[in-house]
C-alpha positions as CSV (number, residue, x, y, z in Angstrom):
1,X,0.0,0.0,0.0
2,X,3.0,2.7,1.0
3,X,4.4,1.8,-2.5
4,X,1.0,2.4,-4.1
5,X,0.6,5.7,-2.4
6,X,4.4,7.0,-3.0
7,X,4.0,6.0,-7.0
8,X,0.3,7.9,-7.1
9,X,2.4,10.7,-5.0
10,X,4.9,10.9,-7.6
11,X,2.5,10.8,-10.0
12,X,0.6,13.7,-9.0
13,X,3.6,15.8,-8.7
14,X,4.7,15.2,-12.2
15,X,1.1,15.5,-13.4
16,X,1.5,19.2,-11.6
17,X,4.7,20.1,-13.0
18,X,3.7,18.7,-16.5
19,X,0.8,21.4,-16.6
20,X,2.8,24.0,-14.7
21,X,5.2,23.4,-18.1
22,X,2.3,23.3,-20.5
23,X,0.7,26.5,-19.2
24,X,4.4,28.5,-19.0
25,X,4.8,27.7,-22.7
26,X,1.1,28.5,-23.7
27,X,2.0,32.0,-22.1
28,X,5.4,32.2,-24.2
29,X,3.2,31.5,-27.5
30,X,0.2,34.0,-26.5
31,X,3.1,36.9,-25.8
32,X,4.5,36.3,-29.1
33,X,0.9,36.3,-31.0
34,X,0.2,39.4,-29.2
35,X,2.9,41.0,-30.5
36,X,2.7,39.9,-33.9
37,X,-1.1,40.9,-34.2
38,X,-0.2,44.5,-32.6
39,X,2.6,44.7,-35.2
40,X,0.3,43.8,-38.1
41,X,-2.2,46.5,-36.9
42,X,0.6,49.2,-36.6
43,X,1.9,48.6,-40.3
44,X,-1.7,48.5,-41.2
45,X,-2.0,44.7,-42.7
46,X,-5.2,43.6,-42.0
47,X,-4.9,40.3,-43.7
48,X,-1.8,39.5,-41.2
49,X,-3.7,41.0,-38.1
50,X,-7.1,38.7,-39.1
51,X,-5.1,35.4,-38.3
52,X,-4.7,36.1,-34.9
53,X,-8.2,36.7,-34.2
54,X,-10.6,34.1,-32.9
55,X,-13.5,32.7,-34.7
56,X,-16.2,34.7,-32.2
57,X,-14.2,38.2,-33.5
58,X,-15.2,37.4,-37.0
59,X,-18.8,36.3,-36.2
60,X,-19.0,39.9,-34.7
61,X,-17.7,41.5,-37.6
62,X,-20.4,39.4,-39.6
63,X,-23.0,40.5,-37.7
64,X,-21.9,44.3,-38.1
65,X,-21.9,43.5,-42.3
66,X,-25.1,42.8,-41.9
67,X,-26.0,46.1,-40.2
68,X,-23.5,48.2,-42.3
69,X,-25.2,47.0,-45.8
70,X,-29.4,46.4,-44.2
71,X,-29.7,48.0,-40.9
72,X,-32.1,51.5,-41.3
73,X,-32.5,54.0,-38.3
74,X,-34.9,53.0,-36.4
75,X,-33.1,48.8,-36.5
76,X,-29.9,51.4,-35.6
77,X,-31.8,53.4,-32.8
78,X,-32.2,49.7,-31.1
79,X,-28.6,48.5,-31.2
80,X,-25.8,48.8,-28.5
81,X,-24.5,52.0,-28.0
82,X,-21.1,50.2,-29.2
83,X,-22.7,48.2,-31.9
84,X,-24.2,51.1,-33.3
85,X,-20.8,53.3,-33.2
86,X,-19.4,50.4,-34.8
87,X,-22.2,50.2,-37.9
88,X,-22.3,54.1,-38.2
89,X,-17.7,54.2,-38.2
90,X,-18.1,51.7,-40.5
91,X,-20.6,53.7,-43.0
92,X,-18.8,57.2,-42.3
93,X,-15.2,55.3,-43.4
94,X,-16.4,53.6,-46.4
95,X,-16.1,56.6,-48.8
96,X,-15.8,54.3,-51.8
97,X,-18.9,52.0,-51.0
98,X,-16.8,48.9,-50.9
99,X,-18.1,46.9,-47.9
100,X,-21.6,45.9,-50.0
101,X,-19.2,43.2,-51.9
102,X,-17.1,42.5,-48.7
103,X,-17.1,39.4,-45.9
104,X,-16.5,39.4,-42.3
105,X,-12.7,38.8,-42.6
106,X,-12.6,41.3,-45.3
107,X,-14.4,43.8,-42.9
108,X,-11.9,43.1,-40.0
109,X,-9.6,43.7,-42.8
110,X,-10.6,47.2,-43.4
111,X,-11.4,48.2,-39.5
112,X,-7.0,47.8,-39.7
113,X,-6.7,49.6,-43.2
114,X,-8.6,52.6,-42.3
115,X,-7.6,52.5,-38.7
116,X,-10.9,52.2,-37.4
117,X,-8.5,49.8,-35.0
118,X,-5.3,51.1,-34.0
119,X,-1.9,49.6,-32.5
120,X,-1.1,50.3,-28.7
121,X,2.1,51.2,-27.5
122,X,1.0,49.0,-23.8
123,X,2.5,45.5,-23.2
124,X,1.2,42.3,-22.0
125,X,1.6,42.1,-19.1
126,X,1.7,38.5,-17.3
127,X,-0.7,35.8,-19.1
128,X,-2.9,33.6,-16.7
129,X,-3.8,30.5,-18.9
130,X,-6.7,28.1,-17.9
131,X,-7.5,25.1,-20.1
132,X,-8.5,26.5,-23.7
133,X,-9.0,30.1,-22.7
134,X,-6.5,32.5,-21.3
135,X,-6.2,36.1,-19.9
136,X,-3.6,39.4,-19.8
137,X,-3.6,42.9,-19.1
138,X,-2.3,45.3,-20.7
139,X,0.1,47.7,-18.7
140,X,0.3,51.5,-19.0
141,X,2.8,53.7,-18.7
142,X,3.1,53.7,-15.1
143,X,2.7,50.1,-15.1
144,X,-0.7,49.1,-14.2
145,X,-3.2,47.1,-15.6
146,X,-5.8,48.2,-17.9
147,X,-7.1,46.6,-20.6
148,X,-7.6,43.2,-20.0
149,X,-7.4,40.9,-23.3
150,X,-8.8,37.9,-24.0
151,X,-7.3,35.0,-25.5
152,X,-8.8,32.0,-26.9
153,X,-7.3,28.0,-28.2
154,X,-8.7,26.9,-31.3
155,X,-7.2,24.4,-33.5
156,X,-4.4,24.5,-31.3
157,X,-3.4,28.1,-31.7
158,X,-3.9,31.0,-29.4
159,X,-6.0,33.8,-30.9
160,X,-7.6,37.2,-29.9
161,X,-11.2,37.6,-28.5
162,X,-12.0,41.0,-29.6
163,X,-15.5,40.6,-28.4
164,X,-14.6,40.9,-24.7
165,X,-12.2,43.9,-25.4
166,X,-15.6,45.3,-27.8
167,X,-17.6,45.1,-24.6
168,X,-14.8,46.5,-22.4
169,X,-15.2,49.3,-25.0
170,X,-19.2,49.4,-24.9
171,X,-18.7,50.3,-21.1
172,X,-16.2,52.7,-21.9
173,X,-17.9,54.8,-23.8
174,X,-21.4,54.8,-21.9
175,X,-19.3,56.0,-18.8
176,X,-18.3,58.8,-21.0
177,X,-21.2,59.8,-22.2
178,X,-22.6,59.6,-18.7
179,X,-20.6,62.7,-18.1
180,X,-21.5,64.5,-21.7
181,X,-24.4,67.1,-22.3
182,X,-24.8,65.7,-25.6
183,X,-28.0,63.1,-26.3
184,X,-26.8,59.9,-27.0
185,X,-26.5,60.1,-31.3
186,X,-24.8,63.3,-30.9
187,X,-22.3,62.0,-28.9
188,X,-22.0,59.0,-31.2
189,X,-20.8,61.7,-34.2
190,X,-19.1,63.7,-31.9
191,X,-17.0,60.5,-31.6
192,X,-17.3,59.9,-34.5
193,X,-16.1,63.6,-35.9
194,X,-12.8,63.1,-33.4
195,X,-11.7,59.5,-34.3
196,X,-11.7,60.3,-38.6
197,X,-11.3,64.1,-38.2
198,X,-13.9,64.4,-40.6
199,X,-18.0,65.2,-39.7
200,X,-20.0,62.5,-40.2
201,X,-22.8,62.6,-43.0
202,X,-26.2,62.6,-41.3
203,X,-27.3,60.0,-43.8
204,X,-25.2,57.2,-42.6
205,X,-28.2,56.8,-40.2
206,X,-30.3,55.3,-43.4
207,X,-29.3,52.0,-45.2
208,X,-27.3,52.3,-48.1
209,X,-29.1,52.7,-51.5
């Protein structure tokens, strides 16, 4: 019996180490991701920055297609507050009325092109990995968390779950507008007036013709 228990002992404590290995490593490989994906955004390759993202980020982005190219006002009035920032950025960047032929990739692909999503100069900080999902935050300059950034396993790569940092966002931006004068769609082309430098054309509240 003392033998069975030192061999399940042993055991144990290599099954423990094994895993403390595993998760070390899957932290080495989502660092490395990270920084390749931030890169890709910086020099403005959206094709390089949409294999890093996970398959929930591109189901987002094909659910905003469908708004950018059918949603009118009112199916607009009833969205997120991010959701429909996201339709009406999309609408006020496409100058060239491109997205109608796009997909969701292709989409993500032009959020990067047009910077609609921009490179940040924060690291990741330490990565806590559990099973298939696994999480980091980003640190400022003063070294504090801030953004925390999701990170999902699928097909045995490490990817980006934009859709948590989309929410993060969401929250964000109500807070801000919390402390605005402006009603709620005025502050959304206020926004969206600062991010382009350019006003916003009332009708990107109505579908496209």
């Amino acid at each position: 019996m003392i033998k069975n228990i030192l061999i399940t002992g042993i055991f144990i404590s290599l099954l423990a180490i094994t895993n403390k290995v595993l998760a070390q490593q899957d932290s080495s490989f989502i660092l490395k991701n990270y920084r390749l994906y931030q890169q890709a955004i910086a020099n403005r390759n959206g094709a390089e920055a949409a294999q890093f993202i996970d398959s929930s980020s591109l189901a987002y982005y094909g659910k905003m297609l469908d708004w950018v190219n059918t949603a009118d006002s009112l199916t607009l009035s009833r969205l997120s507050l991010i959701d429909r920032l996201t339709v009406l950025n999309f609408r006020h960047m496409d100058t060239t009325k491109k997205i109608a032929s796009f997909n969701e990739k292709k989409l993500f692909q032009f959020a990067i092109d047009t910077e609609i999503i921009t490179s940040t100069e924060d690291s990741l900080g330490h990565v806590q990995v559990d099973k298939e999902e696994a999480v980091g935050y980003l640190k400022n300059n003063e070294d504090q968390d801030s953004v925390k950034i999701t990170f999902r396993k699928e097909n045995g790569r490490w990817k980006v779950d934009l859709v948590s940092q989309i929410i993060q966002s969401g929250e964000v931006i109500k807070a801000l507008l919390s402390t605005s004068e402006l009603a709620e769609n005025d502050y959304l082309f206020y926004l969206l007036e600062n991010m382009s430098g350019r006003a916003p054309d009332p009708a990107i509240w109505h579908k496209p013709l």
